[in-house]
DSSP file (Angstrom, degrees, kcal/mol; ACC not computed):
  #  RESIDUE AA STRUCTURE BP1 BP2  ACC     N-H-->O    O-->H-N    N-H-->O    O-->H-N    TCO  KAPPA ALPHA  PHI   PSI    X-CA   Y-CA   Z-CA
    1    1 A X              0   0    0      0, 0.0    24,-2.0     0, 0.0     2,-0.2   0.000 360.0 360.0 360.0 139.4  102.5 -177.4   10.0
    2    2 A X  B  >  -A   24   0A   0     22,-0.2     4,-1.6     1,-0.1    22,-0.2  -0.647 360.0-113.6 -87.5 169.6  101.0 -180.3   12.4
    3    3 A X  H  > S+     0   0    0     20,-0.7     4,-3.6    17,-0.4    18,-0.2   0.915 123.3  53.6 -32.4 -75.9   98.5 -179.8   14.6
    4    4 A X  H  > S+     0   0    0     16,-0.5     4,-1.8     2,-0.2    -1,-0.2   0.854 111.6  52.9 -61.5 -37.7  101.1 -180.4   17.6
    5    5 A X  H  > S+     0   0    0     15,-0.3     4,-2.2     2,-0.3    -2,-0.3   0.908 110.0  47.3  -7.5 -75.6  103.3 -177.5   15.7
    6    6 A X  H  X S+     0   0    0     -4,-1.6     4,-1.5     1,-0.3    -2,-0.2   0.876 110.5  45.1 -46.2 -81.0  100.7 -175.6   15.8
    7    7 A X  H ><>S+     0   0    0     -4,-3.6     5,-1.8     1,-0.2     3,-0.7   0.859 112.3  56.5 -56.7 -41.9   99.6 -176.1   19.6
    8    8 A X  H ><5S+     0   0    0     -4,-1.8     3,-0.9     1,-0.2    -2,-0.2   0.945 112.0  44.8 -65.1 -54.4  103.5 -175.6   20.9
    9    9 A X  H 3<5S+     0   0    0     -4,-2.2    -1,-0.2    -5,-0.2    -2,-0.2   0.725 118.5  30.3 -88.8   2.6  103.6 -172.6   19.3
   10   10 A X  T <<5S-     0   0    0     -4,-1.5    -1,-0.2    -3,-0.7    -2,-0.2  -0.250 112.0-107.1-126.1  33.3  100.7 -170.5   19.9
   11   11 A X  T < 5 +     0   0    0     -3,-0.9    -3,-0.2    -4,-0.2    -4,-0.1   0.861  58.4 168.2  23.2  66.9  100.3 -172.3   23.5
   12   12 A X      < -     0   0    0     -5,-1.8     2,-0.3    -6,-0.1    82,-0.2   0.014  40.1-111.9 -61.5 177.9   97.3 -174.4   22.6
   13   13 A X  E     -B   93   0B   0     80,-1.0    80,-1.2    -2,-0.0     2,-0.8  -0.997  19.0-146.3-104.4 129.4   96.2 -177.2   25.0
   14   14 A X  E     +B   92   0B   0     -2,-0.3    78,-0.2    78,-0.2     3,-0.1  -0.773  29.2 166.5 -86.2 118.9   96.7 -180.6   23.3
   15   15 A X  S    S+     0   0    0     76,-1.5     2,-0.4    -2,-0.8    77,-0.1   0.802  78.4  21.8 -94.5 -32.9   93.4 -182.6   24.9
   16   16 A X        -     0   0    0     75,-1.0    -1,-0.5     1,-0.1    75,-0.1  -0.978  65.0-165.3-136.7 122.4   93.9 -185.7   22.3
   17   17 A X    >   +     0   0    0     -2,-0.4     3,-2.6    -3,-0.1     4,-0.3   0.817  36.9 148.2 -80.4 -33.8   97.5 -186.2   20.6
   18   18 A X  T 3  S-     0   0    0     71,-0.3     3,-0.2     1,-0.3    71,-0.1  -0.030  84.5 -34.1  30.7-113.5   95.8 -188.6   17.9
   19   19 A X  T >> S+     0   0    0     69,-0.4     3,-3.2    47,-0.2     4,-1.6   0.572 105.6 122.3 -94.5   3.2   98.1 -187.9   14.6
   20   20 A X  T <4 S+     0   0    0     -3,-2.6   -16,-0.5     1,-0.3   -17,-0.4   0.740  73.9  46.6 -41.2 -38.3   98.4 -184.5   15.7
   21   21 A X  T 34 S+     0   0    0     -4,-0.3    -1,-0.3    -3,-0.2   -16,-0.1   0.864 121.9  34.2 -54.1 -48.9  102.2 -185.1   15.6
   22   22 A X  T <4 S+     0   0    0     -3,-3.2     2,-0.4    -4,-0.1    -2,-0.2   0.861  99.2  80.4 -85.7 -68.1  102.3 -186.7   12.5
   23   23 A X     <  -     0   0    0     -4,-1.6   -20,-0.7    43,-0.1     2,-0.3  -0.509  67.2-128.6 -76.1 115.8   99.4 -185.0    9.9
   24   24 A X  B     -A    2   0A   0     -2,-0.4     2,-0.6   -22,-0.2   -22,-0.2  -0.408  19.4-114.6 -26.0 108.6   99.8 -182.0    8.2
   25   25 A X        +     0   0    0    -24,-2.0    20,-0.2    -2,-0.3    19,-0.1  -0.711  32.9 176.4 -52.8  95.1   97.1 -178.9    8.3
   26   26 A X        -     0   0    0     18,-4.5    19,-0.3    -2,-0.6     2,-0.2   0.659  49.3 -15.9 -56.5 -26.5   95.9 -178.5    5.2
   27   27 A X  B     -c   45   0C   0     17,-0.8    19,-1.4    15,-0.1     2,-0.1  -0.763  63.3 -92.1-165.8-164.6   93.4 -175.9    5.5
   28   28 A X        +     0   0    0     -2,-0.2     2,-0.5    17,-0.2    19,-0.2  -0.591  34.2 173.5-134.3  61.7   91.3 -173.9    7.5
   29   29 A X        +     0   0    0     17,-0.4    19,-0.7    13,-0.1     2,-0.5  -0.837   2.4 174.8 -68.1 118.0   87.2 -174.8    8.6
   30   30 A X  B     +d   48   0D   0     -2,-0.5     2,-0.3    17,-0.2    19,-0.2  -0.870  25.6 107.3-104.0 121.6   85.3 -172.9   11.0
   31   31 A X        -     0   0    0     17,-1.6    20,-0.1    -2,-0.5     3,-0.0  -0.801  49.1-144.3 172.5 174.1   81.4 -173.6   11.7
   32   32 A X  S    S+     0   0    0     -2,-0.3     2,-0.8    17,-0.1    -1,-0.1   0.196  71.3  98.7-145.3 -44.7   79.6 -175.0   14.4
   33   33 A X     >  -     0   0    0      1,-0.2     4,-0.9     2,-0.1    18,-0.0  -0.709  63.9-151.4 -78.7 123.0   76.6 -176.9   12.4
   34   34 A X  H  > S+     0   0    0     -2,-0.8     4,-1.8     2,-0.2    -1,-0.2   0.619  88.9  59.7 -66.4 -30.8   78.1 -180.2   12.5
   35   35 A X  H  4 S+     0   0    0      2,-0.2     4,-0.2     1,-0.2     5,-0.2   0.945 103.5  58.5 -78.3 -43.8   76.0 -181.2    8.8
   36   36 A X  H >> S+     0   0    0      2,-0.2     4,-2.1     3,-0.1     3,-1.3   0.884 105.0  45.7 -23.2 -59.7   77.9 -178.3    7.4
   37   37 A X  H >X S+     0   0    0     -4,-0.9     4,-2.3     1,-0.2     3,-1.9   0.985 109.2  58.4 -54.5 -66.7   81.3 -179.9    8.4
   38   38 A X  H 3< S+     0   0    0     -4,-1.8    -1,-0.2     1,-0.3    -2,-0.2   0.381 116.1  26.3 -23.8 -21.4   80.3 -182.9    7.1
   39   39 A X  H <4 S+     0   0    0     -3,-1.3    -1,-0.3    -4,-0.2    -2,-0.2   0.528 129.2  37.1-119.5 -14.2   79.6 -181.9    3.7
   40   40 A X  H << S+     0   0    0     -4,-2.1    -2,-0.2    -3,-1.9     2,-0.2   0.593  87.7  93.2-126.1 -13.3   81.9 -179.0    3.3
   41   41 A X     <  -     0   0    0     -4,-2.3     2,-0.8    -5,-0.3     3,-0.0  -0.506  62.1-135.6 -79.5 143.4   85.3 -179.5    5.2
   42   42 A X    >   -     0   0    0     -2,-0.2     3,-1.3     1,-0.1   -16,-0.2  -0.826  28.3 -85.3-118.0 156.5   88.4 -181.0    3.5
   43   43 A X  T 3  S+     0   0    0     -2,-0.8    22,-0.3     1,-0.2   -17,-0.2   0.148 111.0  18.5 -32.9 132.0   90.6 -183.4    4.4
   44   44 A X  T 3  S+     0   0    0     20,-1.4   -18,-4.5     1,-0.3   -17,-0.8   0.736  89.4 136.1  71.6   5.4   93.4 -182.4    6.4
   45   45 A X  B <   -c   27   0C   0     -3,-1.3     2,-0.9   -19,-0.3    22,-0.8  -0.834  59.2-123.8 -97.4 138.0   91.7 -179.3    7.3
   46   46 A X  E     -e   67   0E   0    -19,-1.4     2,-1.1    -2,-0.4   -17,-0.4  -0.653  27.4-143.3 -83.5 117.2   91.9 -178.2   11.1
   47   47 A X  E     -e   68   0E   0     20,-1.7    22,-1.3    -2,-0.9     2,-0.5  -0.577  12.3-159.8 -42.2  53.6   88.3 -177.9   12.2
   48   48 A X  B     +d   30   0D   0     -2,-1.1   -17,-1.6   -19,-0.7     2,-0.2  -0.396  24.5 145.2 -88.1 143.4   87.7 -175.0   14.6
   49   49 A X        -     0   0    0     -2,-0.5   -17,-0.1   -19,-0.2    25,-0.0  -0.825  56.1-147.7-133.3 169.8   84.4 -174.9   17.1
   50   50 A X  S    S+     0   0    0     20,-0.2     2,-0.6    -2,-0.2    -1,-0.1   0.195  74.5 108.2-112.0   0.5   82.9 -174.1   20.1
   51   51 A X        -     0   0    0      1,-0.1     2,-0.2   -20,-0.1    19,-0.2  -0.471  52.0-172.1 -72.3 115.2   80.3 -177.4   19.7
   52   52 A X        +     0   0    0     -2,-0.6    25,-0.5    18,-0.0     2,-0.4  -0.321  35.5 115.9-100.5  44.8   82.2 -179.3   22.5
   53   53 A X  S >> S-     0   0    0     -2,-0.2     3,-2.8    23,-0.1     4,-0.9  -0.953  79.8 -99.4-147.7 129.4   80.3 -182.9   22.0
   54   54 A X  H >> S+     0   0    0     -2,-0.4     4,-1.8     1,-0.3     3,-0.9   0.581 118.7  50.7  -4.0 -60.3   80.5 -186.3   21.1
   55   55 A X  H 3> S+     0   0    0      1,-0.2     4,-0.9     2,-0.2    -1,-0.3   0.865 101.3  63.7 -70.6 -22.9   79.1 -185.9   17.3
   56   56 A X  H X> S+     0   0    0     -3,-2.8     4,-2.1     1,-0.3     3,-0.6   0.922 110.1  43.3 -76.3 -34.8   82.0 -182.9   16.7
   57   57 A X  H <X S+     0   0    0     -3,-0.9     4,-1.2    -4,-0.9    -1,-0.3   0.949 118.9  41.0 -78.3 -36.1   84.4 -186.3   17.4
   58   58 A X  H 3< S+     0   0    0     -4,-1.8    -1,-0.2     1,-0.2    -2,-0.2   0.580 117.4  49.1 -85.5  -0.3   82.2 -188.6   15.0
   59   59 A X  H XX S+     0   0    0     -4,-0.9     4,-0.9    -3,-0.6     3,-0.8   0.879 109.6  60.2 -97.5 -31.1   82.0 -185.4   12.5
   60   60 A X  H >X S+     0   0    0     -4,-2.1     4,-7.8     1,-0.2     3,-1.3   0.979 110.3  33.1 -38.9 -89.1   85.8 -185.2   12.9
   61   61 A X  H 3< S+     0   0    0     -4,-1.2    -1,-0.2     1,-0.3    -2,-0.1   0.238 109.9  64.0 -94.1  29.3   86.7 -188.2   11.8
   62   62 A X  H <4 S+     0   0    0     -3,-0.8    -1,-0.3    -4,-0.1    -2,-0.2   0.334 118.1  36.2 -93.7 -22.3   83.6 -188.6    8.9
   63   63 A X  H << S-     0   0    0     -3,-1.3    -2,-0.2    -4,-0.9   -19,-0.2   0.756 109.8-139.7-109.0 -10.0   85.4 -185.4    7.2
   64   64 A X     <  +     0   0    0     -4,-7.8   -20,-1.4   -21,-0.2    -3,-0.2   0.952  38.7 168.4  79.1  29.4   89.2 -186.9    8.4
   65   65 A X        -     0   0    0     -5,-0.5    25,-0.2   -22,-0.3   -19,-0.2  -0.336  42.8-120.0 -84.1 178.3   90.3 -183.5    9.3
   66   66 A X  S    S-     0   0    0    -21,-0.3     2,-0.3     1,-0.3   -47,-0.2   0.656  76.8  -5.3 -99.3 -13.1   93.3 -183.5   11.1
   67   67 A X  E     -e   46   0E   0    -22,-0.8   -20,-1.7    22,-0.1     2,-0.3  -0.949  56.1-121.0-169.8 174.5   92.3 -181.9   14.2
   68   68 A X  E     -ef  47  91E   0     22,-4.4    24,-1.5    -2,-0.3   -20,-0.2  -0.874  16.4-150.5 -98.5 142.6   89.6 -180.1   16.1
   69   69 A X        -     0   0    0    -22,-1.3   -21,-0.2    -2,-0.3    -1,-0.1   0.702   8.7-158.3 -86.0 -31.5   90.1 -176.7   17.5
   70   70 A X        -     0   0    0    -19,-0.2     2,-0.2    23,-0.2   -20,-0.2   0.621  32.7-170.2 -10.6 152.3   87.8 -176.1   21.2
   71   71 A X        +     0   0    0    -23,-0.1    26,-0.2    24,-0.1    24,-0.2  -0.812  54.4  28.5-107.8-160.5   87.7 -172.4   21.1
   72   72 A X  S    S-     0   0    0     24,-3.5    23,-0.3    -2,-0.2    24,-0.1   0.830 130.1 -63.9  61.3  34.2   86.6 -169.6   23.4
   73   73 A X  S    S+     0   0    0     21,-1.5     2,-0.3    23,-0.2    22,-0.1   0.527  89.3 146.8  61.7 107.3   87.6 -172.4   26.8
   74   74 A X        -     0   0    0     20,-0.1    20,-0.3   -23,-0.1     2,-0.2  -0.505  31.2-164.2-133.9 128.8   84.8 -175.1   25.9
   75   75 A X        -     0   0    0     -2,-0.3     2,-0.4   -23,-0.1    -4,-0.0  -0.582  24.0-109.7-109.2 168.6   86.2 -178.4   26.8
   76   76 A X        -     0   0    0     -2,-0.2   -23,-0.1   -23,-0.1     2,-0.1  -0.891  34.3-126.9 -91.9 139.4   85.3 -181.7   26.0
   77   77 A X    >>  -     0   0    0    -25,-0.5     4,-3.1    -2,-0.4     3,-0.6  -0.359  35.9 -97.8 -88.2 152.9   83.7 -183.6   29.0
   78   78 A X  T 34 S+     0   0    0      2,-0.3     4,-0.3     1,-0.2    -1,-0.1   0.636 120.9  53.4 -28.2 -27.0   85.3 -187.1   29.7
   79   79 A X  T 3> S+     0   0    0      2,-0.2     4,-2.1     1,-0.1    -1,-0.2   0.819 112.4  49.8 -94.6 -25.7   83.5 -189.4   28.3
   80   80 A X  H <> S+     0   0    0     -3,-0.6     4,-1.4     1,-0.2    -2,-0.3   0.934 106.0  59.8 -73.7 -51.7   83.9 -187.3   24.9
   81   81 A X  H  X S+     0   0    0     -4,-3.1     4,-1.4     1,-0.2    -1,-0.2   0.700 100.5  53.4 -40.8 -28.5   87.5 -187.1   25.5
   82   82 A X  H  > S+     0   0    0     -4,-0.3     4,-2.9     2,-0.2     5,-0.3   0.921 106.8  49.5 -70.1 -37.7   87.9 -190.9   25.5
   83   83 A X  H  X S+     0   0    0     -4,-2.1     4,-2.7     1,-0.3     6,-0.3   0.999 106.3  59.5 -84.5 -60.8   86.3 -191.5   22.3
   84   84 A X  H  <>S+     0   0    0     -4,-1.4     5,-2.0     1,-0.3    -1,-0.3   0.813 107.6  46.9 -14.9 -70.6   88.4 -188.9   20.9
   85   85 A X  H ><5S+     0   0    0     -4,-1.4     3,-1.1     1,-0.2    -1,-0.3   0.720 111.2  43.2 -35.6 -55.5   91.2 -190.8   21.9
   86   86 A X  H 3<5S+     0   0    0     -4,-2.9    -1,-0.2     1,-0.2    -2,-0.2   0.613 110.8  57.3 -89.9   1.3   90.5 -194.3   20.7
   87   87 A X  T 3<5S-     0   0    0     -4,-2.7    -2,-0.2    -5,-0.3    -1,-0.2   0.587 116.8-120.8 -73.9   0.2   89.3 -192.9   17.5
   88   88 A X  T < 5 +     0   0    0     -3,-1.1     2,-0.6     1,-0.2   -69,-0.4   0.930  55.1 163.1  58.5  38.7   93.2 -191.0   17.1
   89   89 A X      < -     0   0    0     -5,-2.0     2,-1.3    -6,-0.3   -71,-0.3  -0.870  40.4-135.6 -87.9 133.7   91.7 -187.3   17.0
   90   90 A X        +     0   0    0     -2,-0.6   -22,-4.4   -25,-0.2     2,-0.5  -0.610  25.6 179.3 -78.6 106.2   93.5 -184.6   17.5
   91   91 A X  B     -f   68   0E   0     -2,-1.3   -76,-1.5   -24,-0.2   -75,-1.0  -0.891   4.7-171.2-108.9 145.5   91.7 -182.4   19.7
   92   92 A X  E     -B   14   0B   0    -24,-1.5     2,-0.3    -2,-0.5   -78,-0.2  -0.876  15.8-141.5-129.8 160.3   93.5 -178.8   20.8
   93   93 A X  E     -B   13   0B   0    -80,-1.2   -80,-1.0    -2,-0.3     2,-0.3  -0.966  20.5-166.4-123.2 130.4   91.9 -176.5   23.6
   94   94 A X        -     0   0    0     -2,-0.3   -21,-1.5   -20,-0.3   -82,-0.1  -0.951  31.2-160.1-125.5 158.0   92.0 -172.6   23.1
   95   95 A X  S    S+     0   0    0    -23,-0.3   -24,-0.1    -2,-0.3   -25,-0.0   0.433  71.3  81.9-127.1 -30.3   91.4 -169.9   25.2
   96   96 A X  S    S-     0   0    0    -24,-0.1   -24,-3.5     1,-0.1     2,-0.5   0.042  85.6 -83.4 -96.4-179.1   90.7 -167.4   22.1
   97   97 A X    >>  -     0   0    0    -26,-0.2     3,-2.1   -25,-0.1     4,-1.8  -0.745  44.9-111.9 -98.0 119.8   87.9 -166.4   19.8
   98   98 A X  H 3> S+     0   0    0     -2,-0.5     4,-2.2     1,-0.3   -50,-0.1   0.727 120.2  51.8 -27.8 -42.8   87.4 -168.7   16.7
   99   99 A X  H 3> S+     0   0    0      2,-0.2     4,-0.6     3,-0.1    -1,-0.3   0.590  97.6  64.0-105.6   4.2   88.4 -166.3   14.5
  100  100 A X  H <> S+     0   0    0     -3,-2.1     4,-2.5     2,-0.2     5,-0.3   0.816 105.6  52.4 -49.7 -73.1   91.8 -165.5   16.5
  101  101 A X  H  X S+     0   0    0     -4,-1.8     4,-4.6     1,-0.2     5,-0.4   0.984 107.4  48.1 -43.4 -61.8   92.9 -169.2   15.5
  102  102 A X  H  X S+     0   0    0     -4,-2.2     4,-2.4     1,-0.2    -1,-0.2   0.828 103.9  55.4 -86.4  -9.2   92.3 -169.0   12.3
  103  103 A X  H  X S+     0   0    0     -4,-0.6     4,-2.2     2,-0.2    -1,-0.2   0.866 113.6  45.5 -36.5 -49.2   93.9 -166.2   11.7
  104  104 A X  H  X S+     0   0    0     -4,-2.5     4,-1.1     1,-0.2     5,-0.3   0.853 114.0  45.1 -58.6 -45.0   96.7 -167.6   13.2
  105  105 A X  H  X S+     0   0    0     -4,-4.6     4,-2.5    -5,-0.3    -2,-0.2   0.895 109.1  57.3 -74.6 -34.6   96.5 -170.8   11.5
  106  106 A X  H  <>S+     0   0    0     -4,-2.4     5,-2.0    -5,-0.4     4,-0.4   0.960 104.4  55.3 -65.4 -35.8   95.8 -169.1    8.2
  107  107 A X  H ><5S+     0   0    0     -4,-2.2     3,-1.0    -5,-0.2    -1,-0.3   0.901 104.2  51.2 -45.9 -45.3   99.1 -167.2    8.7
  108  108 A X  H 3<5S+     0   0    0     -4,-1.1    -2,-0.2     1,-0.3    -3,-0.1   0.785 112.8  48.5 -85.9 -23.1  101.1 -170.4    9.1
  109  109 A X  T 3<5S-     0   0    0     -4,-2.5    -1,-0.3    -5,-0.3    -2,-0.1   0.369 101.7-127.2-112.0  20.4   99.5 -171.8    5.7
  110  110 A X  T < 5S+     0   0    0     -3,-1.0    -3,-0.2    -4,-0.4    -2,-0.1   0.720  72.8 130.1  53.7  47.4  100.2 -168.8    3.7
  111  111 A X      < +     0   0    0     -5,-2.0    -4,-0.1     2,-0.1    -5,-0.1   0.955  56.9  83.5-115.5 -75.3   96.3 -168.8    2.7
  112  112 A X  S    S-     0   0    0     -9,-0.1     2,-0.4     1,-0.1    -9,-0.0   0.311  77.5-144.6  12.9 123.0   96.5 -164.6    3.8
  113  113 A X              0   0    0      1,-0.1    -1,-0.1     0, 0.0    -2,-0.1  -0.916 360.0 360.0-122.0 150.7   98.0 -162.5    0.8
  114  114 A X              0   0    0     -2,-0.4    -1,-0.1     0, 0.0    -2,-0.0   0.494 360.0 360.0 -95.9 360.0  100.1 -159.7    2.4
């Protein structure tokens, strides 16, 4: 599932299209400490946070995930939205609880044994 997949059907905001159209989910990372991501995220994995800040876009696209989550309404301010943008991140906006999302998303990637 892409990222824009993803946001259409669980009425995300898409803030940054980047590849979102394109790139594949691979996985599932949640945390907040930005050196964490960094060491511990894998490629193609959708990222979810509430850190709403420039380095979450530079952390983004050091681990290459294929998009960033916002939760809980935390937006990115403008100037943090641009760089998003000419760097091709995929940023999505939700309204929901971190671990709402990935639930969701972990549904969609059959990572959940029934």
């Amino acid at each position: 599932m892409t990222p824009a997949a993803f946001a259409e059907k669980y009425g995300l905001t898409v803030a940054s299209p980047g590849e979102g159209g394109e790139r594949e989910i691979g996985g599932v990372y949640c945390c907040d400490l930005l050196s964490m991501v960094m060491g511990r995220a894998k490629e193609n994995d959708a990222f979810l946070t509430v850190m709403g800040n420039v380095n979450t876009v530079a952390v983004a696209v050091l681990a290459d995930v294929s998009c960033v989550i916002l939760c809980e309404g935390i937006r990115l301010d403008e100037p943090t939205l641009q760089k998003a943008v000419s760097q091709d991140v995929c940023v999505l906006y939700s309204e929901e609880p971190t671990f709402q999302v990935a639930l969701k998303l972990a549904r969609e990637l059959g990572l959940l044994q029934q």
